[in-house]
C-alpha positions in Angstrom: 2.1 -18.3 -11.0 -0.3 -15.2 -11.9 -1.1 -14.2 -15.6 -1.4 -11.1 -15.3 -2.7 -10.6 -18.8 -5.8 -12.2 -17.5 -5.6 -10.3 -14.8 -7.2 -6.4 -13.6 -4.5 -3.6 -13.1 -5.6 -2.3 -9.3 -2.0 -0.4 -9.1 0.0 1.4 -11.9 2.8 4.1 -11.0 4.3 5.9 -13.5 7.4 7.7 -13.9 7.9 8.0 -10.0 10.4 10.2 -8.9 11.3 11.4 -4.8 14.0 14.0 -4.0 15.3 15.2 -1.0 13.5 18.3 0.3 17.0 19.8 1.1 19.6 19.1 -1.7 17.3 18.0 -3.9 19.1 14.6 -4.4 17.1 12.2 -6.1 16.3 9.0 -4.3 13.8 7.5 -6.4 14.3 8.0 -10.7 12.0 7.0 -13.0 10.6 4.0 -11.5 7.0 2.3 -13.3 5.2 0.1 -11.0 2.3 -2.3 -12.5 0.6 -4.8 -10.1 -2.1 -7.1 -10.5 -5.1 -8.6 -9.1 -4.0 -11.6 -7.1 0.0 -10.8 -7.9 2.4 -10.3 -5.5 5.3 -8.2 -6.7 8.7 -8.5 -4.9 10.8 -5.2 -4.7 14.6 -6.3 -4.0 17.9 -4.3 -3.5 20.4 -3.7 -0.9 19.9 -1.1 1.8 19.5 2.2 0.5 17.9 1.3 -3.0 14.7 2.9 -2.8 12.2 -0.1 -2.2 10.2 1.2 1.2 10.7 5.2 -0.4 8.4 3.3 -3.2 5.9 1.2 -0.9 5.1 4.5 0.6 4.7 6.3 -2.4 2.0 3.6 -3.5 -0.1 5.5 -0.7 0.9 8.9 -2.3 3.3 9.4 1.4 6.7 10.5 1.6 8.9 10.3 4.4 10.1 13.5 6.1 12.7 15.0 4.4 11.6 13.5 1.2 8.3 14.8 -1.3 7.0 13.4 -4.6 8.5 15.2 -7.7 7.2 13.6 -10.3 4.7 10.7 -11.6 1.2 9.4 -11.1 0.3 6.7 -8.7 -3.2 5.4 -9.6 -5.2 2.5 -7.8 -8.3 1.5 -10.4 -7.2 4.6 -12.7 -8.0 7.4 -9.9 -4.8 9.2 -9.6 -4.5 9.1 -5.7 -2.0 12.2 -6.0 -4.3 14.6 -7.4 -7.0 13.8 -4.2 -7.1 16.0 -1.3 -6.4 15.2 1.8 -9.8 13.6 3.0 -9.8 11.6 -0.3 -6.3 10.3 0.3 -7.1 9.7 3.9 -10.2 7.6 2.4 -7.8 5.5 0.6 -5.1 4.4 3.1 -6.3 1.5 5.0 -9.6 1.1 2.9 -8.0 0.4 -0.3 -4.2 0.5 0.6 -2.3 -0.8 3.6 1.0 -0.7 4.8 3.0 -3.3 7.2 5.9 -2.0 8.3 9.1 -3.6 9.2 9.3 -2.3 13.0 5.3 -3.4 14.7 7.0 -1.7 17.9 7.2 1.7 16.3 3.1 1.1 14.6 1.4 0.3 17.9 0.4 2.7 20.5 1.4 1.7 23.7 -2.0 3.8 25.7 -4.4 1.6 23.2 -4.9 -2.9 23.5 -4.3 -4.3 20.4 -7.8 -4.9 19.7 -8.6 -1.4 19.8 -6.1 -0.4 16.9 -6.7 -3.4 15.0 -10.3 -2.5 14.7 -10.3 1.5 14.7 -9.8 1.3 10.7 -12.8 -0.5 9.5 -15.0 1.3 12.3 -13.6 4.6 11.0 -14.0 3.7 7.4 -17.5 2.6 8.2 -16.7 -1.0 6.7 -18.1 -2.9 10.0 -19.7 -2.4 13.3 -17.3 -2.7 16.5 -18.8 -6.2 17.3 -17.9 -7.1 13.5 -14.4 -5.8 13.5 -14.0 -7.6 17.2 -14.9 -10.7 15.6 -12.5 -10.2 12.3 -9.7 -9.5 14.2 -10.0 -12.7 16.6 -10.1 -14.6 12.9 -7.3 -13.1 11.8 -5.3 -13.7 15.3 -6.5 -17.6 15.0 -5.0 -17.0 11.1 -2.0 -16.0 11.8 -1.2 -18.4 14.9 -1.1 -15.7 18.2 -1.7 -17.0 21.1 -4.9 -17.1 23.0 -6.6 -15.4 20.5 -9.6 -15.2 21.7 -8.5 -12.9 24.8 -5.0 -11.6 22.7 -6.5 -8.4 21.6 -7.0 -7.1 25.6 -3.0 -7.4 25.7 -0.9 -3.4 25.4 1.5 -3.9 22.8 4.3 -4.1 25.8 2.7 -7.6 26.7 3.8 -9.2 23.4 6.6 -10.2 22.0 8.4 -8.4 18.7 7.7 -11.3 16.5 3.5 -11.2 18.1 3.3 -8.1 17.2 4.7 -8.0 13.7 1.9 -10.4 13.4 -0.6 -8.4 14.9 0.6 -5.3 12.6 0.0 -7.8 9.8 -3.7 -8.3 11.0 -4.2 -4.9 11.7 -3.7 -4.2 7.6 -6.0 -6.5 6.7 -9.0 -5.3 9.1 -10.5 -3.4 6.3 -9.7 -6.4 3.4 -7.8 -4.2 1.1 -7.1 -4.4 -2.6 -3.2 -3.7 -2.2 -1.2 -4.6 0.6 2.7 -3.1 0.9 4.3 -5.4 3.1 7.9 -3.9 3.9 9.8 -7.3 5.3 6.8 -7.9 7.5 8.4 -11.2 9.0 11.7 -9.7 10.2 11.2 -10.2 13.5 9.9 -13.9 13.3 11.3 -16.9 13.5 12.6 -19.2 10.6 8.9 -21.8 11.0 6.7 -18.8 12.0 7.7 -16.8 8.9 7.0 -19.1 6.3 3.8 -19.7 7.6 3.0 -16.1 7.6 4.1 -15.9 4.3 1.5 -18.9 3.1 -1.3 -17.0 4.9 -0.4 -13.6 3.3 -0.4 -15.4 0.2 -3.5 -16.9 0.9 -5.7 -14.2 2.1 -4.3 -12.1 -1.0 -5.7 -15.5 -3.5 -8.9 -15.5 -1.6 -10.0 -11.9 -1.6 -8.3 -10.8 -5.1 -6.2 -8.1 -3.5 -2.3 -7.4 -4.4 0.5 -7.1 -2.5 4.1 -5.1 -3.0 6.2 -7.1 -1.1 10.0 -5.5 0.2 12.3 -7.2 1.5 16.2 -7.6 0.5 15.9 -11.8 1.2 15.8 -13.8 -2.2 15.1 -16.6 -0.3 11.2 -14.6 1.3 10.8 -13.5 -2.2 10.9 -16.6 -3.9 8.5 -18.4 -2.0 6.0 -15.4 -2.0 6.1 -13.7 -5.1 5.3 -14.1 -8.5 7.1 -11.6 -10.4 10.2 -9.7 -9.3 11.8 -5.8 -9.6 15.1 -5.3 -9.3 15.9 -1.8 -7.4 19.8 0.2 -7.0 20.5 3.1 -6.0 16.6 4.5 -6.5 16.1 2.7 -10.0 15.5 0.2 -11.8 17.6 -2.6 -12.7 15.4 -5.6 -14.4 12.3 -7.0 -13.9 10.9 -10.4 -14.8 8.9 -13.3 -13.0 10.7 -15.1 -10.2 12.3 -18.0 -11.8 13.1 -15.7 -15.1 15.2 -13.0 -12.2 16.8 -15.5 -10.2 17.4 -18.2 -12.6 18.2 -16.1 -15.7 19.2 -12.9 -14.8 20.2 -10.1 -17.2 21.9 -7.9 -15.4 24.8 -8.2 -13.9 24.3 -6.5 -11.0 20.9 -9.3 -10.3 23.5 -11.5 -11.0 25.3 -10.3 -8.4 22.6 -10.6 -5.8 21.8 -14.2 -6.9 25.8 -15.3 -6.4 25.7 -13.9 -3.0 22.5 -15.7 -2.1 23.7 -18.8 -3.6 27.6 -18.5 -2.3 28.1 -21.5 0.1 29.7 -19.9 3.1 33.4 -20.1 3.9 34.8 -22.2 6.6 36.6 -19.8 8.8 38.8 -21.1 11.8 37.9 -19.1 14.7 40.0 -18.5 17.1 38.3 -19.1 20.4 38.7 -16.9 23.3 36.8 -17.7 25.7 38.3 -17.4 29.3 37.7 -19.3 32.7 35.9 -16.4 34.4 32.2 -16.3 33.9 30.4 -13.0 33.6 27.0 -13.4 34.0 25.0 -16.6 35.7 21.3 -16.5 35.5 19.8 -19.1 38.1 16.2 -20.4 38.0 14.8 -17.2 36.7 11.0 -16.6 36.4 9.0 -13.5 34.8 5.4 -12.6 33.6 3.5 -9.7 32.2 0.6 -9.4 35.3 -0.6 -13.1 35.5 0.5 -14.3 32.3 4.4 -16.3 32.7 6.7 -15.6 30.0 9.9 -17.0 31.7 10.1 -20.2 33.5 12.8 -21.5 35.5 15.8 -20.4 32.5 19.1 -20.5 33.8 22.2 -20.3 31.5 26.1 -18.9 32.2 27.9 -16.7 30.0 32.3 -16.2 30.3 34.0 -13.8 29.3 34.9 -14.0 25.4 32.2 -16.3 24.9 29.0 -15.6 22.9 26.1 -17.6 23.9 23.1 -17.8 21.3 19.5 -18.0 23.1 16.9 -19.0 20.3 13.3 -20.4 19.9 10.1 -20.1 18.4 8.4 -16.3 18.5 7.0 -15.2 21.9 8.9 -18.1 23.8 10.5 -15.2 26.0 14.0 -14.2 24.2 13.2 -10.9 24.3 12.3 -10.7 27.7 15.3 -12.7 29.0 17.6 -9.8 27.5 15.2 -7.6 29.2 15.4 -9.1 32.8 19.1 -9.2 32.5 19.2 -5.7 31.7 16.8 -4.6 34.9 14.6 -3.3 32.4 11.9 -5.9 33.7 12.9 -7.5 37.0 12.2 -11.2 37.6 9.2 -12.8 40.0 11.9 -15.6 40.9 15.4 -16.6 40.9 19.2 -14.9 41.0 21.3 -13.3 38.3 24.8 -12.6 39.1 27.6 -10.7 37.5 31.2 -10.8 37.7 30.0 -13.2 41.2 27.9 -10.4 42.5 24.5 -10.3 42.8 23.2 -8.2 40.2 20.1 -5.8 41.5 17.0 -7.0 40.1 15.8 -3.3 38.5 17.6 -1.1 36.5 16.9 1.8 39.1 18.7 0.0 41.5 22.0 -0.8 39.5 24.6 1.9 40.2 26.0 3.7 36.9 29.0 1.6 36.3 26.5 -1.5 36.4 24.8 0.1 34.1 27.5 1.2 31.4 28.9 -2.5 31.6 25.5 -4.4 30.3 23.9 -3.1 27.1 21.3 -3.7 25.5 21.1 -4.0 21.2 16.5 -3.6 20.5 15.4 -6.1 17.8 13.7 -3.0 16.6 16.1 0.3 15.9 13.0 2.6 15.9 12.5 2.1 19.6 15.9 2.9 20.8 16.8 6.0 18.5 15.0 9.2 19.1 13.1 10.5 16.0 14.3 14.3 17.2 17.8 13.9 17.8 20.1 13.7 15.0 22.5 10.9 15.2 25.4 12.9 16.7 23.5 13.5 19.6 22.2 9.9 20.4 25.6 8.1 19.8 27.4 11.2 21.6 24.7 10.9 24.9 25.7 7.5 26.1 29.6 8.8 26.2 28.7 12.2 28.0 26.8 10.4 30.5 29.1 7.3 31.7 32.4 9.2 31.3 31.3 12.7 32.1 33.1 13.9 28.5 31.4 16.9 26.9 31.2 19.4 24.0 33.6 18.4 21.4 35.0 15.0 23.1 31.4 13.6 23.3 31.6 13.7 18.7 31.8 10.7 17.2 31.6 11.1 14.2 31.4 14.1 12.2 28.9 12.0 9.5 26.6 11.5 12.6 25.4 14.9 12.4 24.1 15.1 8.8 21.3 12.6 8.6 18.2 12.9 11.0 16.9 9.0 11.8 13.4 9.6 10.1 15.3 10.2 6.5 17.4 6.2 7.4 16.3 3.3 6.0 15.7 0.4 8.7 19.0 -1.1 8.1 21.3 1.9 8.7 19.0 2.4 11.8 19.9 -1.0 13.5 24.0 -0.1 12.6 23.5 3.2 14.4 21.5 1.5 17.3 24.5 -1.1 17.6 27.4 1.5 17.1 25.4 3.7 20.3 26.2 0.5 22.5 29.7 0.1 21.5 30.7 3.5 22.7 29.6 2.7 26.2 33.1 0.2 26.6 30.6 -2.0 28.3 31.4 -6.0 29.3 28.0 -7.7 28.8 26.2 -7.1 25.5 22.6 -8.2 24.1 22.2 -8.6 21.4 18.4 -9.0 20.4 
């Protein structure tokens, strides 16, 4: 545990308040934000309470469709709101970095990994290219990627969801920052995987004196990371205290709430099963790789109809890219997939429409499958247009689809929308990654 009386302020926000640009609803009130040298402060609450609207605001950013209205936000007393624009662009990534909750959406797909995890420091004039080069392969060792003395020549399409949320989580530390904002930086990994990310993070934070805003909506994440907690709803605050005085001995009702939920053992349901003779899909023997590097070998597995079939292991062990080989999105080196008893055509350019409407596909990251300029209406109307040749009015939804655009939804109402855009496809076969 931190003391933080002992300890130097590097972050203070005061009096933080966001509204909507149109509307002016308010989605963040009042909120005060002290952290710590050392500390790592958790910011809890359901979807929708504020808690990534207030990592970015640590940075002095706001979301489209969202501005600052009120407060300071000052890192060692400077008042990062009152800088210009080159003085705020000195700060982020020097001073202040953000890991996001989707890596897919943070990495450019033209650039290797290497070259975006050392542009920062090289552009902040912090090291040399050979220095950053050598940094970065210390932090891939660090934080357990593969190969990592040759992982940084790898596009961001050669590894997996859960490599490159760790990647993303290298990529903020290039520069050695004083605060990190980590917004639920181990979504994508694995139950092992994340807790050891979470004991480097924790680490590299002890050893170099920095601070880190941590976001997440897991009590279970935030009580082995942090050392103090806030309690967020609806854009302010609810309580705040250190992590065994929040979840042992809350004072709000609402925290006490959260805690019941997280500490709820689970009901025993009898399900009914309903799983039929016929089997859907039978993958036989099937082999992929990214160029010369094998990511699937020899997996063969059957699925019938009614029957859900859960494929796990470790991060990068190739769940990913099993969804995406049965979905012809990246067709196999060897072996057979068949559907319905029919040999299923190895690319998804080869697979007639209806084949295409009857297997869909659910991203482990939302950001990738929804498009930034459409507004929800449009993406969960497309699908239904295309497959059943509807149009105009018959292609709506859902009338509440066409308020919000997807930049102004949090990551959670992202992921329903993403899953709701399958459903309308009637389809027979669906991944769910």
């Amino acid at each position: 545990m931190i003391d933080k009386t002992d300890k130097k302020i590097i972050l203070q926000i005061k009096g933080l308040r966001l509204e909507a640009v149109r509307g002016k609803n308010v989605i963040v009130d009042n909120v005060d934000v002290t952290l710590h040298a050392g500390e790592v402060l958790g910011l809890i609450g359901e979807s929708g309470a504020g808690k990534s609207t207030i990592g970015l605001s640590a940075m002095s950013y706001a979301r489209a469709g969202v501005h600052i209205a009120g407060g300071s936000v000052e890192i060692d007393g400077v008042n990062i709101r009152e800088l210009n624009a080159a003085g705020r662009r000195d700060v982020r990534g020097k001073r202040i970095a953000y890991v996001a909750q989707s890596a897919s959406a943070a990495f450019n797909p033209a650039h290797t990994i290497m070259d975006q995890v050392c542009e920062a420091p090289t552009i902040h004039g912090i090291m040399s290219r050979q220095e950053a080069e050598a940094w970065a392969r210390e932090l891939f060792k660090s934080l357990d990627l593969p190969d990592h003395e040759t992982f940084g020549d790898r596009y961001p399409h050669q590894a997996s969801g859960g490599q490159l949320q760790r990647a993303m989580a290298a990529m903020a530390m290039s520069c050695r920052p004083d605060i990190l904002v980590l917004d639920e930086p181990t979504t994508a990994l694995d139950v092992t995987t994340q807790i050891e990310v979470l004991i480097l993070l924790k680490s590299l934070i002890r050893e170099y004196g920095s601070a880190a805003l941590y976001i997440t909506h897991d009590l279970a994440v935030v009580a082995q990371v942090a050392d103090r907690i806030k309690v967020l709803r609806h854009g302010k605050e609810v309580e705040e205290g250190t992590v065994d005085e929040v979840l042992q001995s809350p004072k709000e009702e609402y925290t006490r709430q959260l805690v019941a939920v997280r500490g709820a053992a689970a009901s025993e349901r009898a399900v009914q099963s309903s799983v039929q003779d016929e089997v859907i899909l039978q993958v036989e023997h099937v082999d992929a790789a990214y160029g010369t590097f094998k990511v699937v070998n020899d997996v063969s597995l059957d699925v019938k109809r009614g029957e859900t079939v859960a494929v796990v292991g470790e991060s990068g062990s190739g769940k990913s890219t099993l969804a995406r080989i049965i979905t012809g999105l990246l067709p196999p080196i060897g072996g057979k997939i068949l559907f319905k008893g029919e040999p299923l055509p190895k690319s998804l350019a080869e697979r007639s429409k209806n084949l295409r409407r009857q297997i869909q596909l659910v991203y482990q990251i939302p950001d990738v499958a929804l498009n930034p300029r459409q507004r929800l209406l449009e993406t969960i109307g497309r699908p239904v247009s295309f497959y059943a040749g509807l149009g105009g009015d018959q292609s709506m939804v859902n009338e509440d689809g066409d308020q919000p655009v997807k930049e102004t939804l949090d990551h959670s109402s992202k992921k329903y929308f993403g899953m709701k855009s399958s459903e309308v496809h009637k389809r027979t076969l669906e991944l769910l990654d």
